[in-house]
N, C-alpha and C positions, 0 to 999 in steps of 0.2 A: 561622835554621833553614835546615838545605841541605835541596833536595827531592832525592829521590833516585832516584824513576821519568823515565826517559826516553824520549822516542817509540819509540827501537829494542826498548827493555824489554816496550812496550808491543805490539809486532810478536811478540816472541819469546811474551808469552801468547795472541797469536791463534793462533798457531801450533800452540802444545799443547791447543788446543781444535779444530783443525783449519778456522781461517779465513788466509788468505793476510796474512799480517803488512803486504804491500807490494801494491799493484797491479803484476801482472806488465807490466812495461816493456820486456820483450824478447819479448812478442808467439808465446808455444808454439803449436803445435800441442794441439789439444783430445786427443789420442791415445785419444777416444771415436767411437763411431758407433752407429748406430742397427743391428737384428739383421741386415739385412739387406746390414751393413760398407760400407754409406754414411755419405757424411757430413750433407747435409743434404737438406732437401725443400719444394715449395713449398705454402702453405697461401694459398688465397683465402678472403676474408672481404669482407659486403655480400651472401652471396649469399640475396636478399628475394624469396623465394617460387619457386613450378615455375618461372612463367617464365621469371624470370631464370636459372634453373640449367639450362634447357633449351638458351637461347641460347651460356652459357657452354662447356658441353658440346660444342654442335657449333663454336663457336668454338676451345678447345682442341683438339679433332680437324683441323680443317684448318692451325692451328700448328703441330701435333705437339708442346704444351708440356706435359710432367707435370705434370700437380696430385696432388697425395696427400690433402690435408684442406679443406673447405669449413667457412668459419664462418656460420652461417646465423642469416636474424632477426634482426639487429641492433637493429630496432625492437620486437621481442618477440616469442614466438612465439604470443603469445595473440590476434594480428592474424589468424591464418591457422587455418583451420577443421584438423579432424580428416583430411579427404578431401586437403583441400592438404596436409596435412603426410606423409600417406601417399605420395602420387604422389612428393614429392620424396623420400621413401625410396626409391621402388621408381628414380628415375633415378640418385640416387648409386648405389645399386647394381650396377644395369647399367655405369656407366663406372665402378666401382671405387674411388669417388672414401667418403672417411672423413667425413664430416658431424659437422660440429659443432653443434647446438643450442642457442641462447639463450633461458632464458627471459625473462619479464618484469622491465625493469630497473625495480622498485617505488620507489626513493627519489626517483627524476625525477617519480613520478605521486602518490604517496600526501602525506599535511598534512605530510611533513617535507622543506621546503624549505631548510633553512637551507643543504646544502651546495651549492645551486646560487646564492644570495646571493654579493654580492662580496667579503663578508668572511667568509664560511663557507664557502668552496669547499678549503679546506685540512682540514676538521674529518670526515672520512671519508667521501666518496661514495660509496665502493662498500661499506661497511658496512649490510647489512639493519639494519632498528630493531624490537626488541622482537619478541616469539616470533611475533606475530601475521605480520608483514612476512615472517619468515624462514619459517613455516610456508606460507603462499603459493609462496615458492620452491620450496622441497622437494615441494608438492604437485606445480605443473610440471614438475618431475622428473621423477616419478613418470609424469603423462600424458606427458611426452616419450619415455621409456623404455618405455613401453607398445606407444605408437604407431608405433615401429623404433629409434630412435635410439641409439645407441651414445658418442656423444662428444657431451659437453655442458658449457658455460660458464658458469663464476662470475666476479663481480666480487667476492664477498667473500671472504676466507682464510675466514674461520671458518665459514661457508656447506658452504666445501671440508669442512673438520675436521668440521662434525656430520655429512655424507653419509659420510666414512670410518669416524665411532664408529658409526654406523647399518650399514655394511657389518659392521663387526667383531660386533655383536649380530644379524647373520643377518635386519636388516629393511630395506636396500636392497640390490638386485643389484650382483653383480661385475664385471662383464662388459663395463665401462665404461669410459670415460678421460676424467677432470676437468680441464679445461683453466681456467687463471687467466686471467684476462685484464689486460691493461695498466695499467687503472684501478686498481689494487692498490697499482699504485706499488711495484715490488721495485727497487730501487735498487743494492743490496748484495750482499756475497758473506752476507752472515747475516740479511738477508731470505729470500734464496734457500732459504740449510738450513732459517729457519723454515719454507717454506712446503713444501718437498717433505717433510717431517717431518710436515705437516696432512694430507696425501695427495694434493697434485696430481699429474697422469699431466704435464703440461707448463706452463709457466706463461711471460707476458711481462713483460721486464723494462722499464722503462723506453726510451724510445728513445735519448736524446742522451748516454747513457752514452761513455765512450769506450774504445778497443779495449783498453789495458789493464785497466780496469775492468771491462768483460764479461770478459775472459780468467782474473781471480781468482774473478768469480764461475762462470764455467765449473769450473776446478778444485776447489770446493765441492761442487757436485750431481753430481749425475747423470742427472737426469727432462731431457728435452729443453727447449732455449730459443727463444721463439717470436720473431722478431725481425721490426719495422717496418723496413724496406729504406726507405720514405718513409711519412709521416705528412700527417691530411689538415691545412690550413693551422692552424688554432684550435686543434689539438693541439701546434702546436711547428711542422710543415710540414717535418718532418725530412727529409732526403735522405741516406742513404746506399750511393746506390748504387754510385760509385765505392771503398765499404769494406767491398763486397759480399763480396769475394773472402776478403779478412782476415777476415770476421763468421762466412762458412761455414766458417773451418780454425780461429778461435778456438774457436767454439762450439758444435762440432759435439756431440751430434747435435742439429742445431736445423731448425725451420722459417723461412722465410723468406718474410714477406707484405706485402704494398703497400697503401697508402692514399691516391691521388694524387686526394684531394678538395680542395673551399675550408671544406668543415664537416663537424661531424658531422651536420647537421640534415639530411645527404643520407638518412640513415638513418635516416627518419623514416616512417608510412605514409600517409603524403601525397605521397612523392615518386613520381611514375610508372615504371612496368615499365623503362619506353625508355630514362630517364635509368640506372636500375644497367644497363640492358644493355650500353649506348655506354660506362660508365665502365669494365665488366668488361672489356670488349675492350682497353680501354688497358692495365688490370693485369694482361693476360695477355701484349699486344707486352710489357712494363716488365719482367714475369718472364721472357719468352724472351731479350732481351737479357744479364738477370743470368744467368743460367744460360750465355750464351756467352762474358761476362767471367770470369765464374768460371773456364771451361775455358781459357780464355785466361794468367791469372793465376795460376791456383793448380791446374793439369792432374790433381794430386793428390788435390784435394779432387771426389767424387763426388756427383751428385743421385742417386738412388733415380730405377728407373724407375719408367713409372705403372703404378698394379697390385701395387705390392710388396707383400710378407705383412708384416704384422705392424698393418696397419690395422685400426681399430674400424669397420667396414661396418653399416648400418644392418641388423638382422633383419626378415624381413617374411614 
């Protein structure tokens, strides 16, 4: 029996389906940007309560480093009262700065542990369990969106997909931008379309992807790509900031955010104010530098100043 499909065969029907047959190996220009005809932007993440967003704030004002998006609560936002979560509305505001909101990550807390087990850590972590789990999300939402927020975080795709069928039935607001988070694990150029086809406004892919692998799944979507520059150690302890330059012209229009921890367990609400203050200050030198590599290396490729339109600004 001759078999008669061959890898190239098999290139030529991704193709007709509009997935990249080959990882691009010659490295294109994203010939995407964001409304503002930038190519990318930087996004902080860690940022755990007023304080720290307060320190950070006057710490990017004396850098003069744009931030455009903050990912906030890492440890969940059900740490921090109604009055805290308001004040950091009212300071992202004032510095213009896009707020991202996490709620509570339930499967670390609730009876289902198996995906933190060492042989169940492969078996979906970031999937909610059962309507009860997933309704607690959506409730958070809901109080998040209340309370100003405008840009908020999932770990799960499907999480994303019931908030967009809820948009479509006129029973959650528009007004918003779903951000994926890394935990998702998007690996692929057809993860990718799955997941901007669920409704995310942006999503992260995987970190240790490599430049032609991000570059086919850039050519796929369109929703922006949120990229690790470094990761903290237990995640992989990525470093890429010497492929900072290539990440911003591959994948534009993308954010670009730092994680130069030893754990996640920094993002915990046991760890004190002082400690994300001292780290944010590092990830703001870490993103002034990339942002001078960048103009160094690729003069072409533009960050967005701070302030640009087209940000999800908290309402208040």
């Amino acid at each position: 029996m001759k078999i008669e499909i061959t890898l190239d065969k098999v290139s030529e029907k991704f193709e007709k389906i509009g997935i990249p047959g080959r990882d691009l190996y010659d490295l294109p220009s994203s010939g995407k940007t964001f409304d503002d005809g930038c190519h990318y932007r930087i996004e902080m993440s860690g940022l755990e309560g007023p304080k720290v967003l307060e320190a950070m704030i006057k710490e990017r004002r004396r850098l003069n480093v744009p931030v455009h998006r903050i990912v906030s609560f890492c440890q969940g936002a059900n740490w921090f009262s109604d009055s805290d979560l308001k004040d950091f509305c009212q300071m992202a505001v004032d510095d213009n700065l896009e707020a991202v909101a996490i709620p509570t990550t339930r499967n670390s807390i609730d009876i289902g542990r198996q995906a933190l087990a060492s042989d169940g850590k492969g078996s979906g972590f970031a999937n909610q369990r059962g309507s009860d789990e997933l309704r607690k999300i959506i409730y958070e939402l809901f109080r998040l969106y209340e309370i100003g927020f405008r840009g908020l975080m999932l770990m799960d795709p499907y999480a994303v997909n019931v908030v967009k069928r809820l948009q479509d039935a006129g029973e959650f607001p528009n007004d918003v931008v779903i951000k994926l988070s890394g935990w998702a694990g998007i690996a692929s150029p057809a993860g990718a379309a799955v997941v901007e086809k669920l409704g995310v406004g942006s999503f992260n892919p995987i970190t240790d992807l490599t430049l032609p692998q991000l570059a086919s799944m850039r050519k796929t979507v369109n929703v922006p790509m949120d990229f690790y520059i470094t990761t903290f150690d237990t995640y992989g302890g990525s470093n890429r900031t010497l492929d900072s330059a290539e990440v911003a012209k591959l994948c534009a229009p993308c954010y670009l955010k730092f994680e130069p921890a030893p754990t996640i367990s920094f993002y915990t609400p046991y760890v004190f104010d002082q400690t994300h203050i001292e780290l944010m200050d590092k990830k703001l030198k870490l993103a002034l530098w990339v942002i001078e590599h960048i103009s160094q290396n690729q003069p072409q490729v533009k960050v967005s100043p701070h302030g640009t339109k087209g940000l999800f600004l908290p309402k208040i």
